[in-house]
N, C-alpha and C positions, 0 to 999 in steps of 0.2 A: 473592483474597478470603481472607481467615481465618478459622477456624472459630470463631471468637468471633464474627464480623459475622455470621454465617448460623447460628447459638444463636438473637443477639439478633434478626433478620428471623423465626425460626421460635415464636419468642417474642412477637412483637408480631401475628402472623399467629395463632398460637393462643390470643390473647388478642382478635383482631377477630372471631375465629370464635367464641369463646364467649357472648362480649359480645352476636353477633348472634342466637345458638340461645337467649339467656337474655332479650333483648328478644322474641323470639318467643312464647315459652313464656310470660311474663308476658301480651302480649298474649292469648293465646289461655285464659288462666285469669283474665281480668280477669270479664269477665261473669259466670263462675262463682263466681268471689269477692264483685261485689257482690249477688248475689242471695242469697249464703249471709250475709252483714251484712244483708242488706235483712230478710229472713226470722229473723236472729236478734236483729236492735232490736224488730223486731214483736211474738216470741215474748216478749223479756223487758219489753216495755210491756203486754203482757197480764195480767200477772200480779202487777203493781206497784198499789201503792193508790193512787188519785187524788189528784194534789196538792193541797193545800187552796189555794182560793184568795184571792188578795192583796190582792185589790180588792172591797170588800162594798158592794153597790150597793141598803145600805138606805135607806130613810130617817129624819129625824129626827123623834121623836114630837112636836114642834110641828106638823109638816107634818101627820103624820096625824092628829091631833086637828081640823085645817083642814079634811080631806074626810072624816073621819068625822062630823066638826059637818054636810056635806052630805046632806038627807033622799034616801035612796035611791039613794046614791053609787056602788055595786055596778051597777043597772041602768040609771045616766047613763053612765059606763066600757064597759059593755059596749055599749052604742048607739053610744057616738063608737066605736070599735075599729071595729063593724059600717060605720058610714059610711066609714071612711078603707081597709078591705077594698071595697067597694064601688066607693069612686072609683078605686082601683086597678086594681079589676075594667075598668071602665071607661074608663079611658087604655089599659089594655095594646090592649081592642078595638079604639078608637080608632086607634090605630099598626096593630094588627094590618091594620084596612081600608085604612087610609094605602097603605100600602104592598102 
């Protein structure tokens, strides 16, 4: 053998060894990496103003004119709500005894 062939074998050997200590060391700093992004998206969504948002889910003043023309629209609204909390109430029981 030549000591050119045993260069390039100490070469490719000190290159499979770093490659393996350099995937190790990534493995072993990987958790500690994503908890320091996890903690630092956090820290800087904290402190950012909230995005306005895209979608306005009002309605049009035709509409409201429809159930403001309604006598006592406020306390028909809040009775259906209380009904449809109710039946709710009342299926979950339902299942709950079901089973």
């Amino acid at each position: 053998m030549t000591i050119l062939q045993l260069l390039s074998d100490f070469g490719i050997f000190l290159s499979w060894f770093f490659a393996g200590i350099k995937t190790i060391f990534i493995s072993i700093l990987a958790p500690v990496s994503f908890i320091f992004s996890l903690l630092k998206a956090i820290m800087g969504a904290l402190f950012l103003a909230p995005p306005n948002p895209s979608i306005s889910y009002t309605f049009t003043q035709d509409i409201l004119d429809v159930f403001n023309a309604i006598p006592s629209w406020s306390v028909i609204s809040s009775v259906l709500g209380a009904i449809v909390i109710f039946m709710i109430g009342i299926a979950t029981f339902k299942l709950l005894l079901h089973s």
